[in-house]
N, C-alpha and C positions, 0 to 999 in steps of 0.2 A: 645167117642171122643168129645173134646169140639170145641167151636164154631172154636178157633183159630187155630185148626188139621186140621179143615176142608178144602179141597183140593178145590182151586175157580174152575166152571165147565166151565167160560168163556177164551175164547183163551188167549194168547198173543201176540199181535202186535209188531211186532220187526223192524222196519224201518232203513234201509242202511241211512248213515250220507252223505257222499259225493259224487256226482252222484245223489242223489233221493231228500234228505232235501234240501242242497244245492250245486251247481256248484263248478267247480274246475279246476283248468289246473295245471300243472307242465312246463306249457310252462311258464308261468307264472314267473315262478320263477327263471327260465332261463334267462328271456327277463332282472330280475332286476338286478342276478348276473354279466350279462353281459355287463351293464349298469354299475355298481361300480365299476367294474373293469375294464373297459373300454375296454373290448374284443368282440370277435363276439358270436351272440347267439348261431349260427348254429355248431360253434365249440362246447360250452357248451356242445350240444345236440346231439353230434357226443361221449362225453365222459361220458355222463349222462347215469347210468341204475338203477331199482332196482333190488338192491344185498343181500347178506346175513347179511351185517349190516345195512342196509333199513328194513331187515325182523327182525334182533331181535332189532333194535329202536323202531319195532310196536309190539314189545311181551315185552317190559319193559327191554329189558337184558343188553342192554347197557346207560349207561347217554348221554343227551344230547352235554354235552362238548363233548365226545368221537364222535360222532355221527357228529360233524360239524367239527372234526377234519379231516375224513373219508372223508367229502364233499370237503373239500380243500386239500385233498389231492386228489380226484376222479376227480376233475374238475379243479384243477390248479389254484385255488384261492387262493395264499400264498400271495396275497397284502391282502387279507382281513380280518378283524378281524371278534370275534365268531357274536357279535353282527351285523354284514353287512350280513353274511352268514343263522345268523336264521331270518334277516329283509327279505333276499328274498327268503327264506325254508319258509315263511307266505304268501309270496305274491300271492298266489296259491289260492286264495279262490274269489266266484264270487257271484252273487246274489240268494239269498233264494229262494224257490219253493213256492210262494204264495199259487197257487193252492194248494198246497199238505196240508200247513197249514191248511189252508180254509178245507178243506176235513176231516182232524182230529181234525178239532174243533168242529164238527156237533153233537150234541147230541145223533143221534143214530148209529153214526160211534162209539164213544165211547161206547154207552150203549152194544156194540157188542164183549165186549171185559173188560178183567181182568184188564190187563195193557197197555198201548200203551207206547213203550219204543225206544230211537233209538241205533243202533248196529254201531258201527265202527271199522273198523282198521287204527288205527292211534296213534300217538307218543306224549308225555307228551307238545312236544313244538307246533305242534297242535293243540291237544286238547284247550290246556290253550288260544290260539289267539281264536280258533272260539267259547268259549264256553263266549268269552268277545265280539266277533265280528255280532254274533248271539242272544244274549239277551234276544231280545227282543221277538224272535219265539219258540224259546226253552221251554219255559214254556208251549205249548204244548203237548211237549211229559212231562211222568210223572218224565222218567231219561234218561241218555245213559248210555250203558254199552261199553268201549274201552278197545282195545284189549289190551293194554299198562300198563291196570289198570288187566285185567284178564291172563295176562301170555299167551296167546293163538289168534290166528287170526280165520277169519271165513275163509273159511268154516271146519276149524277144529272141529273136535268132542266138545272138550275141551271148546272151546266157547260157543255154545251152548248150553253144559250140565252146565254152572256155570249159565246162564242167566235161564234157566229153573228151576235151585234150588234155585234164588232167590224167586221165587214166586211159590215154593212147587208145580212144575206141570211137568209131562212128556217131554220127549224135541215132543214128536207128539203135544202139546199144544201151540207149538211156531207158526207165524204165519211171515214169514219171506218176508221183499221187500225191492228187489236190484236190483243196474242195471248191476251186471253184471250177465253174465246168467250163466256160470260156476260154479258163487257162488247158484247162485240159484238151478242150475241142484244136485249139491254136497249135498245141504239141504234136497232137493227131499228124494236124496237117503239115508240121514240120518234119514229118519221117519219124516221133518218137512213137512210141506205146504208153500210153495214155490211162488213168482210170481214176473216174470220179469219186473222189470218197466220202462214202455213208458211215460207215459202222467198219471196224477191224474185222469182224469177220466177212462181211461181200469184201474187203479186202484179201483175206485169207483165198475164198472162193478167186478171187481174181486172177491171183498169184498162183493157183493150180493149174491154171488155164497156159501159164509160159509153156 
């Protein structure tokens, strides 16, 4: 077996994107929609859900035209044109987790580990805003893997196992932190190592624990 066969023995760090890296709302985006078109929010969010084209915009299945056609059609936004509807489908996004930065910048948080990588489910007009909105933190983690780009959402099998054969290692070598806990409990039970996130430091604590 030569050196490049060789299977790394250190984990993988998988870190949830929205909720853990950084904040988010969907009210957010409500508040903007309802704003350009001069309606009430509370209606919006009386007609707002995610649905099964929510879900395959975050598996890559449908284009985003399509996908903001869907919103104006779901929400009654026929004054609005594609670009008003993806300015407040962006508006959703809040400030970075310094902490957590701070935490995965640490030399021996790193040395603790193969890859440190961040995991999302999210959709190409996403991605593209926070990966220009974010810059400047991102460059800590080494990549992100989105579910948009992998045909599959977490906590599906399917995600997991492509994230794990990028770097030739078990999906039990995955080392997974989300905040939601469902996603979490689901990983559990796929063979990963799992941990809910509160606060960077019960993260920290957690990470002692490998």
């Amino acid at each position: 077996m030569s050196p490049h066969d060789a299977r790394p023995e250190r984990p993988v760090l998988c870190i949830d994107m929205g909720g853990v890296f950084f904040r988010y709302s969907f009210l957010s985006a409500l508040a903007a929609w309802a704003d350009a078109a001069g309606t009430d929010a509370d209606r919006l969010r009386e007609r707002w859900q995610i649905d099964g084209p929510f879900d395959a915009f975050e598996r890559g299945e449908i284009t985003p035209a399509d996908y903001l056609g869907h919103l104006r059609h779901l929400l009654g936004l026929h004054r609005l044109s594609d670009e008003q509807i993806a300015a407040g489908w962006n508006a959703i996004y809040g400030a970075v987790n310094t902490d957590l930065v701070q935490l995965l910048g640490r030399a021996e948080v790193r040395a603790r580990f193969h890859r440190v990588v961040g995991v999302s489910n999210t959709n190409t007009l996403h991605a593209a805003f926070w990966r220009e909105l974010y810059r400047d933190q991102l460059p800590v983690l080494d990549t992100v893997h989105c579910s948009h780009e992998i045909g599959a959402t977490k906590p599906n099998p399917a995600f997991f196992d492509h994230v794990a054969a990028q770097y030739g290692v078990a999906r039990s070598r995955l080392v997974l932190v989300d905040d939601i806990v469902e996603v979490t409990t689901a990983a559990t039970e796929l063979g990963l190592r799992a941990h809910h996130y509160l606060s960077a430091a019960d993260l920290a604590a957690f990470l002692n624990t490998l």
